[in-house]
N, C-alpha and C positions, 0 to 999 in steps of 0.2 A: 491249021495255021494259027487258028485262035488259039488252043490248047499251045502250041509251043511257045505263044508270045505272056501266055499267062502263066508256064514255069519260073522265070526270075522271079516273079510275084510271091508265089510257093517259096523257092530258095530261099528269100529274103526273110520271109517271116517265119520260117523254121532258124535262120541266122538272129534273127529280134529275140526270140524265146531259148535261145542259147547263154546269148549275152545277157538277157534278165536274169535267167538260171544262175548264171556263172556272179553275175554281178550278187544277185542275192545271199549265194555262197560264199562269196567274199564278205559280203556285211556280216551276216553269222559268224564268220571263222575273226571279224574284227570285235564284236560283241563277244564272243566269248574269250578271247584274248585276253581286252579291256576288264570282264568282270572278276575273270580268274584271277586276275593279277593286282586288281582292286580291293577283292574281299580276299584276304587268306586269314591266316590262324598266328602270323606273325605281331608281333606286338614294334609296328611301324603305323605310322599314319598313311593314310589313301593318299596317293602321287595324282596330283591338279590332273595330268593331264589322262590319266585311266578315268577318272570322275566326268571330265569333260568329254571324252570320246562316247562314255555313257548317254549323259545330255545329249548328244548329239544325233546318234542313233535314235532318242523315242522321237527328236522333231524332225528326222529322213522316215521313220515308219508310222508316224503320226500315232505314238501311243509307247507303251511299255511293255506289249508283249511281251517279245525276245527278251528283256531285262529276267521278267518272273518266270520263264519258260526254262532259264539257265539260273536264277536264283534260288528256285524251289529244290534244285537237286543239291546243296550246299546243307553240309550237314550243322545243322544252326542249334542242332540239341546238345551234340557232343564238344562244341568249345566256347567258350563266353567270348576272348575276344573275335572269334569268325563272326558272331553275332551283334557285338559291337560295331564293329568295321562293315557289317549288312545294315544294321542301322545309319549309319553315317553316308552311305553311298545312298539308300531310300530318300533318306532327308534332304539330300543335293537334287536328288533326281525330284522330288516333290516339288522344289523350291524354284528349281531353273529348268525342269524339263517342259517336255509340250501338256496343252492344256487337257487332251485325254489322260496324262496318266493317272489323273487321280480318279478318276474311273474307271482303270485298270489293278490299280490299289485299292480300291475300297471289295473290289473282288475276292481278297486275300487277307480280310480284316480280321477274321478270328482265327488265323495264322498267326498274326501279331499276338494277338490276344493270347494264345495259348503258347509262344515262345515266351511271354512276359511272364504267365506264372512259374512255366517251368524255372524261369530263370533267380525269379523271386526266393522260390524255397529252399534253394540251394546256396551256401556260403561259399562264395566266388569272388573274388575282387573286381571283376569285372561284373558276377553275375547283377548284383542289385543296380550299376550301371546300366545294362542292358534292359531290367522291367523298368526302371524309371523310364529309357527312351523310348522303348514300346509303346508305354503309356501316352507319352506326349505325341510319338508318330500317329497313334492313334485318334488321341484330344485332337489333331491338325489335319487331319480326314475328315472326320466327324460335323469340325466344323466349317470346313471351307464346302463340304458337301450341302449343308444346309444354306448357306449362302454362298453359292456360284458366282454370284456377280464379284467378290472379294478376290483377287488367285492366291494360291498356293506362294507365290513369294512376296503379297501382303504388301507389292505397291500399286494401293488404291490412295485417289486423291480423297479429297474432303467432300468434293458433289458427290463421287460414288459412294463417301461412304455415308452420307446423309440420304439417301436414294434407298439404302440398306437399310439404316432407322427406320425411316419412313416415319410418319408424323404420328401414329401411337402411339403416346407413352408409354404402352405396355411391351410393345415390342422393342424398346428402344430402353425398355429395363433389361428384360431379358437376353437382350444381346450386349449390353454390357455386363452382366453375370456370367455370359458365354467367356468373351474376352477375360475375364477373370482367374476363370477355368485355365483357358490357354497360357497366361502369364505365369500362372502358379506353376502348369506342368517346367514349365520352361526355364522357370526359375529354380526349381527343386532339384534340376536335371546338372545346372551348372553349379552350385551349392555341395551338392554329393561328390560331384568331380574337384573342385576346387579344397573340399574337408581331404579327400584323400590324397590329395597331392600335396606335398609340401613346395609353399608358392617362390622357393627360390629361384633364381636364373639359371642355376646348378642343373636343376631338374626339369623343368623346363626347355631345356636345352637335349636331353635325352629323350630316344625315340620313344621308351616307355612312357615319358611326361607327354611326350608331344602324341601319343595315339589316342593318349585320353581327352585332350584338351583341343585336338583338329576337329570333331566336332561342334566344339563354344561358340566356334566363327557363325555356324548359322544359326545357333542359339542366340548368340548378339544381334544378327541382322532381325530376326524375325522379335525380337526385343522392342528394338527401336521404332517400328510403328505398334506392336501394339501397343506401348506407355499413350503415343499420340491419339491414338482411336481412343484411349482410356478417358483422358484429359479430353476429348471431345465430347466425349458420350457424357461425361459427368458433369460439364458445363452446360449440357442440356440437358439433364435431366433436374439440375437444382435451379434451369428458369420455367418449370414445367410444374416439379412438385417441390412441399415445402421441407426445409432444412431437417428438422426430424426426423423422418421418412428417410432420409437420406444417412442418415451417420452409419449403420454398419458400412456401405458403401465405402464413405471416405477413410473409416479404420483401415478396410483392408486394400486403398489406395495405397493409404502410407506406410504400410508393413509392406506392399510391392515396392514401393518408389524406393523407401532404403534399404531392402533386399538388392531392387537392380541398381541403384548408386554403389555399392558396396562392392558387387558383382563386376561393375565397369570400372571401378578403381582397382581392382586386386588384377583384373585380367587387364589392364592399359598399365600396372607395374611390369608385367612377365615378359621377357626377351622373345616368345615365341611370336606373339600378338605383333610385337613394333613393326615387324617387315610384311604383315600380314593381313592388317586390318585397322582402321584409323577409327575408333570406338568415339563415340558424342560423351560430353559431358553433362551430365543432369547440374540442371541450378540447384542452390545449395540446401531452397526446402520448397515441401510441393506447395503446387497453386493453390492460391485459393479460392473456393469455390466459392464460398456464400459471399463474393464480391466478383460481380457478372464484368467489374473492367480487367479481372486480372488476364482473363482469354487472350484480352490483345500482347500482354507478357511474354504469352508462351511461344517459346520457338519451334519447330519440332525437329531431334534429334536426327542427325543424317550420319548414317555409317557409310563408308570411303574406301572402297578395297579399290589398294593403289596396284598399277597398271607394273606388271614382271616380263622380263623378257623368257621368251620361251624355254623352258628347260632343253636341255641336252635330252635327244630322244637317246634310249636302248638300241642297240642293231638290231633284237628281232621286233624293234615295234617298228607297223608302216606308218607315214602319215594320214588319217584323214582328209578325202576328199571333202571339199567346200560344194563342190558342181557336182548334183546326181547322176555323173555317168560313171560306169564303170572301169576299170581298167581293162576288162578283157575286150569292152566293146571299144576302147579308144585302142587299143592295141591291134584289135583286128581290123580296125578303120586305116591304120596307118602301115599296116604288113597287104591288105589286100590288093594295091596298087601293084607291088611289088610280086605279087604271085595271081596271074589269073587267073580264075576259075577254068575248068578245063570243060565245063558245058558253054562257057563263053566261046571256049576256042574253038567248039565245035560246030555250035548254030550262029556265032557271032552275035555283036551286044545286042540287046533288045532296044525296038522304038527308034531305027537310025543310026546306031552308035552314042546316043545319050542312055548312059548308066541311072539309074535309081538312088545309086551312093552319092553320087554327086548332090542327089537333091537333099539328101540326109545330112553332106556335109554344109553343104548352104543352111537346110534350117538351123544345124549345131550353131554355124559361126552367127547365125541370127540370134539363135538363145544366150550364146556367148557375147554377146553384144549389150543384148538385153539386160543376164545378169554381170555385167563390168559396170553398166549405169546403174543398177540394181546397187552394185558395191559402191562405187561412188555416192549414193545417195545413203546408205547409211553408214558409210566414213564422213557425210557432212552430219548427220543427225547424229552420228557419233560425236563429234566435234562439237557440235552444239550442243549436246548433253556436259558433254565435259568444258567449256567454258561458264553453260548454264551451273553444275557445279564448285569452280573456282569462284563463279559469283557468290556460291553462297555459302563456301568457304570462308570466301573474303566476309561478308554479312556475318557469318557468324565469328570471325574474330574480332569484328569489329563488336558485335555483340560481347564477345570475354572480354576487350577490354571496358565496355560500360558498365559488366559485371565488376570487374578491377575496379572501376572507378566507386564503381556504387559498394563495394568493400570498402576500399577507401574514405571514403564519406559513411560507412558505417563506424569505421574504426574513428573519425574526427568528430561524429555524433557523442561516440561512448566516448570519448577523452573530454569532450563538452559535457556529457553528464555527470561524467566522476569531478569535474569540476566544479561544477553544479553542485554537486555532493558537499564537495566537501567546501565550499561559498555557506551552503543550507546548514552545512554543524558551524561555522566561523558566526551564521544571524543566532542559530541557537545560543552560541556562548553568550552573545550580545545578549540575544534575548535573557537569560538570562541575568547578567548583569541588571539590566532595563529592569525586571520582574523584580528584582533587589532594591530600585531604586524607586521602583514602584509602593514598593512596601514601606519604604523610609515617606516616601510622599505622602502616601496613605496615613502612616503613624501620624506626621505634619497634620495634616488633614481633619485627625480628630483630635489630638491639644488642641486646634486654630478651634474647632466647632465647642469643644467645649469649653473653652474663654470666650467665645461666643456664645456660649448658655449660661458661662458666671455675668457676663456684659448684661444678659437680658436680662437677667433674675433682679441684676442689681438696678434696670433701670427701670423694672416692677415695684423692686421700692420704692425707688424713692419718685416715680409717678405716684404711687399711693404715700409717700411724705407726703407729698407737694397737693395731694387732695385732703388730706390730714391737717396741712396749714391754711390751705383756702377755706376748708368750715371753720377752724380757729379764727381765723380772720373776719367771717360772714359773723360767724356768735359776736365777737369784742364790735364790730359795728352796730349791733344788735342790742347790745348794752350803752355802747355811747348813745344809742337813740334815744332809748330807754331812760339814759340818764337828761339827756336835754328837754324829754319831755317832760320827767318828774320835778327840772327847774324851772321849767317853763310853771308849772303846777305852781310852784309855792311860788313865784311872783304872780300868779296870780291870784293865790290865794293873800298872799301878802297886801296886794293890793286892795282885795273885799274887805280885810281886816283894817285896813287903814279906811276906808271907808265906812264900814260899819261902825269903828271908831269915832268916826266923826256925826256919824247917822246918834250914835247915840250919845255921845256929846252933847249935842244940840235937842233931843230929845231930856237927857237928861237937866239940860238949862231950862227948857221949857215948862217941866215939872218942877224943879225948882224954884222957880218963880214962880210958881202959881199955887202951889199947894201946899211945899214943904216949908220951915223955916229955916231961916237963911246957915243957921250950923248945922241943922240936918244935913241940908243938901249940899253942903259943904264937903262934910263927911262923906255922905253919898257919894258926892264928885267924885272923893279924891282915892274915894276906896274903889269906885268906878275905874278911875283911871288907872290905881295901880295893876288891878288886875287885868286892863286892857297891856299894859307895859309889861305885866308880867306873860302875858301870854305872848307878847310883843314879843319880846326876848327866849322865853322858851322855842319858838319860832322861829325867828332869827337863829338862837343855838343848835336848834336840828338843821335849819339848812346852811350853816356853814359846817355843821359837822357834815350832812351827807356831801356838801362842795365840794367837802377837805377828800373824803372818799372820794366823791368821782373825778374830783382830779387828782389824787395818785392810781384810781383805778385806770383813766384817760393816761396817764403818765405812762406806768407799766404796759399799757397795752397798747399803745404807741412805740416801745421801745421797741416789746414783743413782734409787733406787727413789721417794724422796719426790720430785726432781726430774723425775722419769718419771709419776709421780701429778699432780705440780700441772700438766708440761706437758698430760698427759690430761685433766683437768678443766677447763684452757684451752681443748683443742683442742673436746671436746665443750662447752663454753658456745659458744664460737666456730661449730660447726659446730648447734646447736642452732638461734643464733641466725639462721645460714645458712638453715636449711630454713624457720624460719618466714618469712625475705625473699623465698625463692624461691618457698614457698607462697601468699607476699599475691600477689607479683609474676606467679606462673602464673593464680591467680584472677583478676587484671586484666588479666590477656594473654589468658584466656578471653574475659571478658566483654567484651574488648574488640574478641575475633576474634567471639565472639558478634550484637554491634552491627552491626561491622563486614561482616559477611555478611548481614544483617538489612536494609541500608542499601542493600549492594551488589544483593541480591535487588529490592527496590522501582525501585531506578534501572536497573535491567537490563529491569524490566516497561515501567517509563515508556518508557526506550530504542527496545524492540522498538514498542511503541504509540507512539511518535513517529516511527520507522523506517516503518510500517505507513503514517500517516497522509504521511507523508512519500512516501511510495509512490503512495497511494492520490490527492495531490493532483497529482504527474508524470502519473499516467494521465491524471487528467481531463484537462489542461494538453494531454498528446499527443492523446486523442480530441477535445479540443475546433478544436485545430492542423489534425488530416485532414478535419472537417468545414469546418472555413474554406476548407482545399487543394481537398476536393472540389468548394463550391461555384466557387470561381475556378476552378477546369476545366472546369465547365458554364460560367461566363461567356465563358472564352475561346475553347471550342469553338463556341459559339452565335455566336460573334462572327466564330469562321473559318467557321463552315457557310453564314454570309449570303454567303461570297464566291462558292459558287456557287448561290447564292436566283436565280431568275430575276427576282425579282419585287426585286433588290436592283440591277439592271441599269439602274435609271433612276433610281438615288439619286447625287445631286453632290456634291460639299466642294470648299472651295478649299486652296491650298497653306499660307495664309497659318494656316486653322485646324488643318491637317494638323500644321506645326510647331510651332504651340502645346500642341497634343495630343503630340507626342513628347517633346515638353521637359519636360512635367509627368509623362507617365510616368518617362523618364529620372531627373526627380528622386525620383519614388516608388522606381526601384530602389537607391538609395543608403538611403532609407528600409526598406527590405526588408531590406539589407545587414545596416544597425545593429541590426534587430530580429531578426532573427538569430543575428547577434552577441550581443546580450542574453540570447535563449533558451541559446544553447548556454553561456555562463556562468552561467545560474541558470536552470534547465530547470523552476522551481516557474511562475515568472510570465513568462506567453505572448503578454501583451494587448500589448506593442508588433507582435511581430510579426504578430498577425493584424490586427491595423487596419493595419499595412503592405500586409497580403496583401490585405486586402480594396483596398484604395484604388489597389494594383498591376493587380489583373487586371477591376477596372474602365474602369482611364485605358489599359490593353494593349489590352484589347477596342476600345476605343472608338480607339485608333490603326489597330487591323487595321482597324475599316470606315470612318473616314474614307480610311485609305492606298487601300482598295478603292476607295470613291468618288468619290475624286479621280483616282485613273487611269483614270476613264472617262471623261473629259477631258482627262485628257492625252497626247500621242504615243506612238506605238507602243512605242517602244522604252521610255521611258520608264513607259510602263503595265503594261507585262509584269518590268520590273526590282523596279516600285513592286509588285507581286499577290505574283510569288515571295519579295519579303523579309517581306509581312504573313504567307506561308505559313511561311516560318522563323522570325516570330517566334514564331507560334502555337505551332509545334513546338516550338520551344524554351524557350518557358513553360510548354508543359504538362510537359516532361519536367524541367524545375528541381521544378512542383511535384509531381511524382513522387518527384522524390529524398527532398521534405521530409516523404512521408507515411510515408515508411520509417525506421526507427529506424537503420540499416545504412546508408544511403546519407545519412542527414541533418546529418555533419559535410560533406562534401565538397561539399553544394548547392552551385554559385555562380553566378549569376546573369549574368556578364559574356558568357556569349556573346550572351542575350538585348539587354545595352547596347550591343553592337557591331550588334546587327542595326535596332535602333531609332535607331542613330546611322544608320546608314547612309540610316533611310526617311526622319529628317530633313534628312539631305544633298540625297535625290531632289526632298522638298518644298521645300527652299530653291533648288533648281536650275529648279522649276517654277513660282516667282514670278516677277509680268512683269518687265520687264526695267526696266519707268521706273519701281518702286519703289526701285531702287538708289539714285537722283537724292533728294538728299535736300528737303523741300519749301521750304525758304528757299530753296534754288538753283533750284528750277523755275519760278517766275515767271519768273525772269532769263533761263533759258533760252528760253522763250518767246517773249519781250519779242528776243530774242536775234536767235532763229527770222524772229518777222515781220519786225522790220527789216531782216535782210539781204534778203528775199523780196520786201518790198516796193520796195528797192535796185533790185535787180535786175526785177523789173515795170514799175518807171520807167523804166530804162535802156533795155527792151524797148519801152517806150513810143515814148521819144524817138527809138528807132531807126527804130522804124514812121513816125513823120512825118516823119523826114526820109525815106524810103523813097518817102511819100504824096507828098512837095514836089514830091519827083524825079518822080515818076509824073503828075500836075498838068502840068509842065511838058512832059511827054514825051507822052504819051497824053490820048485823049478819045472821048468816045461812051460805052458801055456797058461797056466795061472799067473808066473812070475810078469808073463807078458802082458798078461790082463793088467795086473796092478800096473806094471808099471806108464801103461797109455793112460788108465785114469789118473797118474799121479801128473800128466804131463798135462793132461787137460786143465784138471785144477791148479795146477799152476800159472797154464795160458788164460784161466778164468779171472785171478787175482793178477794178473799185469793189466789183460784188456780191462777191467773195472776201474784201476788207479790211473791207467794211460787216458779212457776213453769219459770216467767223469770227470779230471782236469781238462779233458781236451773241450769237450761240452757245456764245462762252467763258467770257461776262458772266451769259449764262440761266443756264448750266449752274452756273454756281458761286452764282448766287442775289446776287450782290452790282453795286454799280456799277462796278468795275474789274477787270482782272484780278488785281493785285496782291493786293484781298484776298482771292480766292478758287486760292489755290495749294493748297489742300487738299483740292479738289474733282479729285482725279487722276484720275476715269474721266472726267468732261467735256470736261477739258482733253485729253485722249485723242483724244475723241469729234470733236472741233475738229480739232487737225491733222490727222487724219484727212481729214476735209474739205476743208482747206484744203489740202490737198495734191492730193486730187485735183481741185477748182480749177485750180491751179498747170498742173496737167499739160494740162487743156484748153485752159489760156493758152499756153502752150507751144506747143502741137502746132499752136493758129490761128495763132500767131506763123510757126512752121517754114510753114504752107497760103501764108499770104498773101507771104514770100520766097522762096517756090516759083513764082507768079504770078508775081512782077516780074522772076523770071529769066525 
């Protein structure tokens, strides 16, 4: 009894391993469906939803087996794009599948590796495509394997990725060297694809443009956080170590940052992208590092892949189950009701009449329960991602417009400077003038000082007159004294003498009476006395002689003395009057040098601060110069490097556009000339000559690969003349703009060797035009016209020759001979109608009109035509030479 109640037990779970089977089967025969029809050898992009059914499968078998199990038999050697379109399905499935598969992938790694060489060595349009993305599938193995904690679709926050750092400096070098790595692959990948595509809408729009460029999408996405991990890493590593250390770093930041700027602009112009993928825009230059506030600046770039309504499935594709059961077991769930087992019929149900299925459908409708809240919850966290997104949508246009704004106020900066500018030359003129008026003040300056050195000199004179008259003065007082004492002298000598006089007087009366007789002393007396009288008078005559002298000497030197007084009293009004002219006059020659230095100091500031800006506007002028130089030497190099592009070996031009293209260069180096010219006489304003330079190493490039081009059509000699002059001209535009980025070399640039070698490519292209463009088209009808009628002259004459040949033969011959000739003579006749019927008919098509005449400007037809018509001619000919060969 036990055993019978424990058969449904059995049934059931030989029914469970059925339905796994069966369900399992199903998933394989959906995987290989999805990958057959994903990767093929068509030159179409991968359809979303084979890519996605992919995806979906490694997160139902937790991994990528079945992927590489049915990948590996795809013959990836024999076609480049099969191997394209496997890179591109890898790359999806790395990026959005479950977190095993890159553990399933890294299994298969020098698989990649050695599809990349093979692919490398080989000239394939696709093939160097396919090593480049090996390369980088590889670079993104490599390194998501060494840091697990990052995933494979590279949205890690900021703590995770600072957690990755880790506080080392040294690992937090090395892992921004790593991300380098990555950026470059990634970059070099869409660079290749974008050089071989021409970036029109045209092309773009075709499946061929569109297989190459469905892979960019995850090249973009996987872009846009590493720039931001880059920008993190390098904001930490220059508040750790110092700025030196750092510079190769930030070089090859900024060769990335306008690598992927350039990348994001050329792929956000293409029609393919707009419906596809909503690309971030980089700010207009990178951060900067050595200032630790610019971090709070940066925003970090978010790509947008907008929400499509499900495509239109194929009939034989089925849908993807969402819920892991299968259909055979929901099918047998919902048929067994309907048909009972017939051991049921026999023993009846087990356990009562309760079934087992029942319990299986209860737990289903449980699981089913579960995951419907299951969906509900992430259609809300869906939702909430996608609002959390329009946030920051919204944020980041609100962020463009502060860019716009801060554009704006950059562009009302520069209008503020060039008005500044030119305020700074308007003080100049002034200043100038001022420096002029400076110089007249200066000249004032020193006439004032040296009339003030005749002022001084002269009032050294006459201080020394006026000490000159003060000892005059002191001497003539010196003498009045001199003479008042000498008068004083003789009254008193006058007086002893009148005394003595009298002393002897009386002495002589005393001897007289007493000794002499009385006429003696008489005598005595009177001879006494005369001689007293006479000395009296001598006496008396010298001092009024010397009176008489010293009072005309007192006279004269009184006159002198007052004349000597008033001259003094002149001299000093006079020289009074001096010192106060010279004191106003030194006071205003002060405050005038005062000003004057006052003046000169401000205009000397201004000067240097005009000198400065004046400086500072040459640099910009020269830096903006070598960046123009430098791009024209990437365009002309890119333009020589396609000469030996394999993939540039089945590109054509004709001669006709070849010359056109030389002729416009040509004239842009007389352009270049003048702007040149311009710089080197006013080295402030640059803008001729870099719209020169730009519009030179455009129209140069575009001569080297038409010149390329066209010699691959043209003759030997001629195509090897035509490659070495596109390779001299290359050379010798890059090294003219070599000259011009050098301060040192950039008077002697000249450009003329360049016009001689572009003269030359145009000579090779006008040598390589056919030869019946020379004929100018008024005269080619005529020539034509010219042509058949002598041809058909002569076919008539050939005619006529033949029947009388035929007459003679008629009369001469019969039987089967006669017959011979006469089918050959019917032939060439029919030969000479069909040639005049079928080259008018041909000449007429060809030109599109009813005559020849109006279509003489149709030159390849009319080409096309005697071409034909000639060799016509030649088979008339040669039956003509058959059949006078017979009659001989």
């Amino acid at each position: 009894m036990n055993s019978i109640r424990q058969v449904p037990t059995r049934v059931k779970s030989r029914r469970t391993e059925a339905n796994l089977g069966a369900e399992r089967e199903h998933f394989d025969k959906q995987q290989l469906s999805s990958i057959s029809k994903a990767i093929t050898s068509t030159e179409t992009p991968v359809k979303e939803k084979h890519a996605r059914r992919i995806i979906l499968g490694t997160h139902r078998e937790k991994g990528a087996f079945t992927f590489w199990s049915y990948a590996l038999g795809f013959p990836l050697a024999s076609s480049s794009i099969l191997s394209w379109k496997f890179c591109h399905v890898l790359h999806k499935v790395l990026r959005d599948g479950h977190k095993n598969v890159l553990q399933d992938c890294m299994r298969h790694h020098s698989s990649l590796v050695e599809i990349g060489q093979l692919w490398s060595n080989l000239h394939d349009r696709y093939g160097q495509l396919v090593a480049l993305y090996t390369k980088l599938l590889c670079t993104k193995m490599e390194f998501h394997v060494k840091h697990l904690e990052i995933p494979p679709s590279l949205e890690a926050s900021d703590e995770l990725l600072e957690r990755t750092a880790g506080t080392d400096i040294n690992n937090v070098f090395q892992l921004t060297v790593e991300v380098f790595d990555y950026m470059d692959s990634e970059l070099r990948l869409a660079e290749t694809v974008i050089r071989q595509l021409n970036t029109s809408i045209a092309v773009s729009s075709l499946t061929s443009g569109q297989c190459r460029l469905a892979p960019l999408i995850q090249v973009i996405q996987d872009c846009s956080p590493l720039y931001h991990f880059t920008v993190k890493l390098l904001f930490k590593l220059h508040a750790c170590l110092p700025a030196d250390t750092l510079q190769g770093h930030r070089e090859r930041f900024h060769d990335q940052f306008h690598s992927l700027k350039t990348f994001f602009n050329k792929a956000r112009d293409m029609m393919y992208f707009k419906r596809l993928i909503q690309i971030p825009r980089l700010p207009d230059s990178p951060p900067n590092f050595l200032h630790a506030a610019s971090l709070a600046k940066h925003v970090k770039p978010v790509v947008v892949i907008p929400d499509e309504d499900e495509p239109e499935q194929d009939d034989d594709d089925d849908p993807e189950p969402l819920i892991e059961v299968s259909d055979t077991s929901a099918s047998s769930l919902r048929t067994q009701p309907q048909q009972p087992d017939i051991f049921d019929q026999t023993f009846g149900p087990p356990n009562g009449g309760f079934d087992e299925r029942d319990l299986q459908i209860e737990s289903l409708k449980q699981d089913l329960e579960l995951l419907r809240a299951e969906l509900e919850r992430v259609k809300a966290e869906a939702q909430r991602y996608i609002t959390q997104l329009k946030s920051q949508i919204n944020s980041l246009e609100a962020e463009l417009e502060e860019q716009r704004a801060q554009k704006q106020r950059a562009l009302v900066e520069n209008e503020q400077l060039r008005m500044e500018l030119e305020a700074t030359r308007r003080r100049n003129a002034e200043h100038e003038g001022l420096q002029t008026t400076f110089f007249e003040a200066e000249k004032k300056a020193q006439a004032t000082e040296q009339r003030y050195n005749k002022l001084k000199e002269k009032h050294t004179e006459l201080v020394a007159s006026h000490a000159e008259l003060l000892r005059k003065s002191a001497d003539t007082v010196k003498m009045l004294s001199a003479t008042q004492q000498t008068q004083e002298e003789v009254e008193r000598t006058k007086l002893q003498l009148s005394f003595e006089v009298d002393r002897i007087k009386q002495e002589a009366d005393i001897k007289v009476g007493g000794v002499l007789p009385s006429h003696i002393s008489g005598w005595a007396f009177l001879l006494t006395l005369a001689a007293i009288c006479l000395l009296w008078l001598l006496l008396s005559l010298s001092f009024c002689q010397t009176s008489e002298q010293m009072k005309s000497s007192m006279t004269a030197l009184q006159a002198e003395k007052e004349r000597v007084m008033r001259s003094v009293s002149e001299k000093e009004a006079e020289l009074s009057s001096l010192r106060q002219a010279a004191q106003v006059q030194q006071s205003s020659l002060q405050q005038e040098r005062d000003r004057n230095s006052r003046e000169l100091g401000e205009l000397q500031g201004k000067l240097r601060e005009k000198e400065q800006l004046k400086q500072k506007l040459l640099e910009e002028q020269f830096v903006l110069l070598q960046g123009t130089v430098a791009e024209a030497e990437k365009i002309i190099q890119d333009a020589v490097a396609k000469l030996d592009d394999p993939l540039h070996i089945r590109c054509t031009s004709s001669p006709d556009y070849l010359v056109s293209r030389a002729e416009a260069a040509l004239s842009s180096i007389e352009n270049v000339k003048k702007g040149h010219a311009d710089y080197l006489s006013n080295m402030g304003d640059a803008g001729a000559l870099l719209r020169a330079l730009t519009q030179f190493s455009h129209l140069a490039a575009d001569t080297i690969i038409n010149g390329s081009a066209t010699a691959h059509m043209a003759p030997t000699d001629h195509a090897d003349r035509l490659t070495d002059n596109c390779r001299s001209c290359a050379t010798q535009s890059i090294k003219y703009l070599s000259d011009l980025k050098s301060k040192i070399t950039l008077q002697r640039a000249d450009p003329a060797s360049i016009r001689i070698i572009i003269q030359k490519i145009l000579n090779l292209g006008q040598e390589l035009r056919p030869k019946g463009m020379d004929v100018r088209q008024e005269e080619l009808g005529d020539l034509v016209d010219r042509e058949m009628a002598a041809t058909s002259a002569a076919i008539e004459e050939a005619v006529r020759r033949i029947d009388e040949m035929m007459n003679q033969t008629r009369k001469d011959t019969t039987g089967v001979k006669l017959e011979v000739n006469e089918r050959l003579l019917t032939v060439i006749v029919l030969c000479q109608k069909l040639s005049l019927d079928r080259g008018t008919h041909l000449c007429c098509q060809g030109c599109g009109m009813g005559s020849h005449r109006d279509g003489v400007s149709c030159h390849y037809w009319t080409r096309q035509f005697m071409f034909l018509y000639t060799v016509v001619l030649n088979v008339f000919y040669i039956l003509t030479m058959v059949v006078s060969m017979c009659y001989k």
